[in-house]
N, C-alpha and C positions, 0 to 999 in steps of 0.2 A: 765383166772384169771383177775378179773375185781378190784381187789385192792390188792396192799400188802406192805412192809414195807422192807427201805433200811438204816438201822440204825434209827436217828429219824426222816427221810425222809418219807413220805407217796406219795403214788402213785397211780392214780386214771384212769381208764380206761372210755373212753368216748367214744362210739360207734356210727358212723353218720350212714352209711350205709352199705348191704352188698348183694352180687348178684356174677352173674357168670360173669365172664369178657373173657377172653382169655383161649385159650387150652394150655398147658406145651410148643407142639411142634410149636407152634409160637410166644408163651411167650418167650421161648428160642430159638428162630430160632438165636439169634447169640451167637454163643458158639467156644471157643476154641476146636482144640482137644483134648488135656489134657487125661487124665486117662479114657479108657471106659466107656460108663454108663452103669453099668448094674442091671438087678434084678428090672428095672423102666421103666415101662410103659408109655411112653410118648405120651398119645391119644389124640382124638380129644374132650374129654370131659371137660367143660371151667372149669378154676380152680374157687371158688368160693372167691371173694374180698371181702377184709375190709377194710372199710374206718374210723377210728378212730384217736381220741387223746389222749393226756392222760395231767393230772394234775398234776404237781408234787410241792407239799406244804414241802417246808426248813423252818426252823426255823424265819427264816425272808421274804422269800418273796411264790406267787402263779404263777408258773410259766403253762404257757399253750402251748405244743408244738404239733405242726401242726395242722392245723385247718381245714384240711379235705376238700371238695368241695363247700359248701356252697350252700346257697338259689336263685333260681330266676334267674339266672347267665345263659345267652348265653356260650355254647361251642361244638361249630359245628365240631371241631376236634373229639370229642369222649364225643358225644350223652349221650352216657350212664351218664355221668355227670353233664349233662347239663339241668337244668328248674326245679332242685331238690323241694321237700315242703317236708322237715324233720324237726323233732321236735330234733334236735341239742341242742338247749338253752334250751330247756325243760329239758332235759336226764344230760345237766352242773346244771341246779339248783335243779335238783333231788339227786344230790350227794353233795350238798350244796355250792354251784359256784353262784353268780350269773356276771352281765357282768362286775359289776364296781371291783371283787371282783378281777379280776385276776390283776396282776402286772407287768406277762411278757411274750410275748407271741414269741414264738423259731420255726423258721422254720428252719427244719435242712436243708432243699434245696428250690428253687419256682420251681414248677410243681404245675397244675392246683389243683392235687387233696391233696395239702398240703397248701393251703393258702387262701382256699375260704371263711372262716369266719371271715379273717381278717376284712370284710365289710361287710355292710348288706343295706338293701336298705331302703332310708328315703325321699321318695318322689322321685326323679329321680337324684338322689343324693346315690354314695358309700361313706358311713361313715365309719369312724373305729367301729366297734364292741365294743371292751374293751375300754373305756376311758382313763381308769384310768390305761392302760398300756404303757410300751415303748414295739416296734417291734423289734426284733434282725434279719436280715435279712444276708444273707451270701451277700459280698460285690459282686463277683466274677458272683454270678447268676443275681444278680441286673443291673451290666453292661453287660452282655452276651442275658438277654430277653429281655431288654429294648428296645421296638420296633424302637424308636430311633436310636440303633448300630446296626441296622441287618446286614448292610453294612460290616460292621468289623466281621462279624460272620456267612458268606455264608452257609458254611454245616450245620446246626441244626439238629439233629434227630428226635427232637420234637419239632419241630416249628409247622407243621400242628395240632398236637394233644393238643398241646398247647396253641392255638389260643385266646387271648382275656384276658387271667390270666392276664396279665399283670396293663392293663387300669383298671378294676372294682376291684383286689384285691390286689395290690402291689401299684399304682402311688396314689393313694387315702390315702393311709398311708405315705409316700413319702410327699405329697405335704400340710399333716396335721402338719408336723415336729416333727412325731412320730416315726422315723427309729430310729434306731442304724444298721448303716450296718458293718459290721464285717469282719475280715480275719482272721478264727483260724488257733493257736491256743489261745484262750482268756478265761481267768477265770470270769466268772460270778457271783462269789459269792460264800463262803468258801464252801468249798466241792463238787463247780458246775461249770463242765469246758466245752469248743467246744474245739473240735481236725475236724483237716481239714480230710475229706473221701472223696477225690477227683475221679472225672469217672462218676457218674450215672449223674450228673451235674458237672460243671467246680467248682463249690462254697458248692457241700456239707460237712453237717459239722455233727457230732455226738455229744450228748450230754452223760456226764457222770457223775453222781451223784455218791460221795462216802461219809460213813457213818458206824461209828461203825463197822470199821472194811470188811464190805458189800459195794459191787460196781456192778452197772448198767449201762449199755451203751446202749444209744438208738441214734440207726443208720440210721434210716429213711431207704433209698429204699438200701443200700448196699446190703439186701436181698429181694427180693421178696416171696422167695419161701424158705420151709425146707429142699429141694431138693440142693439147693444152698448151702445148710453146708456141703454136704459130696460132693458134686460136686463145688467147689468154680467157673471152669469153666466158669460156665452156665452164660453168661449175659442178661440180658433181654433187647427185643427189645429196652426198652425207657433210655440206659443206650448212654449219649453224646460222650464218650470217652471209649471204649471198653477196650483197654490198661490198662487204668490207671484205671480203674471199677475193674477189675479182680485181678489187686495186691493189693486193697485198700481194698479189700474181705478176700484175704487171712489174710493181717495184722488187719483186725477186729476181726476175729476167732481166729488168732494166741494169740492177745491180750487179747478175753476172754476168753479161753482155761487155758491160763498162770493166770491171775488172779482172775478166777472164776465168773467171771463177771454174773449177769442176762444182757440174751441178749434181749433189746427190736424195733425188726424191725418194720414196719411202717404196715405191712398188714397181717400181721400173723393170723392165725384163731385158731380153737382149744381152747389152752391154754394160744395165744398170744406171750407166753414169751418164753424160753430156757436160759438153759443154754449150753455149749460145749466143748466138750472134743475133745484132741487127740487119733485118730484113724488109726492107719496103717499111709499109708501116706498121710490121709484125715483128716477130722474132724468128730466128731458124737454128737448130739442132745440128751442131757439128760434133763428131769423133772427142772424147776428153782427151785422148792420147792419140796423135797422128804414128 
């Protein structure tokens, strides 16, 4: 579902890229034992990624969260993302965006493939992308990749795969005095909050948009997979804090189970969205919109 409607909220899907990435059983090589898996083929066939944003237009502002991998960009951690030429800006003013247009732009964590649009290349020069935005960045990731503190931050899980985000599409924003760096929980604007989702990163954040009644929660990497709803278990490899990744799952489904939330995870394919219910002593994935 590439738009739909959360009270007088609009919500706009913005698609950068999508391709095979990893198989399930190395996606999830770290997994609790927890509850069997069963009835799920966990092969060597790579699950197929999405790299998207989405737009979310309030009554007062154009908010743009995550901004995907970006252009031109060295990243020798994981290739696949690396030396991009997508028509990104093109597919944002096709749906009537253009750059000066957004407001504010929400990275619900920094990993390489959530903050590459924050810049773009202007001669050999990372500019900010949106001008005419401020950046909400979570405080917590900002000091944790900042190659700066590696010292204070020995074990990273993804420091190799992560390699270089930092310098061309975080300190370039940073040093423009276009941050807002944040520690939710913080409301952003009536009806538009961050709540901390702490594990997959030390600083992720969710964003929750409610409206008429109608609530959306977009969680960035808390899920990677649909698999992950009835198995909260399952961590994927690129999650910092395995622990607190795992409980911070369950309490996102537990939360939109309870208040019927549309669930919007950061790589979902398909239909993108869900909603989820309670199931046994699991969760289960129903239709956002019947």
């Amino acid at each position: 579902m590439d738009q739909f409607a959360i009270g007088t909220f609009r919500v706009h899907r913005v698609e950068e890229w999508r391709g095979p990435l990893l198989p399930p059983r190395q996606l999830f090589a770290l997994r609790d034992p927890g509850p069997p898996i069963e009835d799920v083929d966990l092969d060597d066939d790579p699950i197929e990624a999405y790299i998207q944003s989405w737009v979310i237009e309030t009554p007062t502002r154009t908010i743009l969260l995550d901004t995907g991998c970006g252009n031109h960009k060295n990243r020798p951690g994981i290739p696949v993302f690396g030396d991009l030429s997508t028509d990104f800006l093109d597919r944002l003013a096709a749906i009537g965006f253009s750059r000066g247009d957004i407001d504010l732009v929400v990275c619900t964590h920094l990993h390489v493939d959530h903050v590459g649009w924050n810049t773009c290349r202007d001669g050999d020069r990372w500019v900010p992308t949106f001008p005419n935005a401020r950046y909400v960045f979570p405080r917590a990731d900002v000091e944790y990749w900042d190659p700066c503190n590696r010292e204070r931050f020995p074990a990273m899980i993804g420091a190799a795969v992560n390699a270089g985000f930092f310098d061309d599409s975080v300190r370039p924003i940073l040093d423009a005095g276009l941050a807002d760096l944040v520690s939710a929980p913080v409301d952003l604007d009536e009806g538009v909050s961050l709540d901390p989702t702490p594990g997959h990163t030390p600083g992720s954040q969710a964003i929750t948009i409610a409206s008429g009644g109608e609530r959306a929660m977009f969680i960035g990497d808390v899920l990677h997979h649909p698999l992950q709803i009835r198995y909260p278990q399952l961590n994927s490899i690129f999650c910092e804090d395995a622990i607190r990744a795992r409980a911070t799952r369950l309490g996102v489904l537990a939360c939109a189970a309870e208040t019927n939330a549309v669930l919007v995870p950061a790589h979902f394919g398909d239909e993108h969205i869900v909603r989820v219910q309670r199931h046994r002593e699991t969760f289960r994935a129903v239709p956002a919109f019947a």
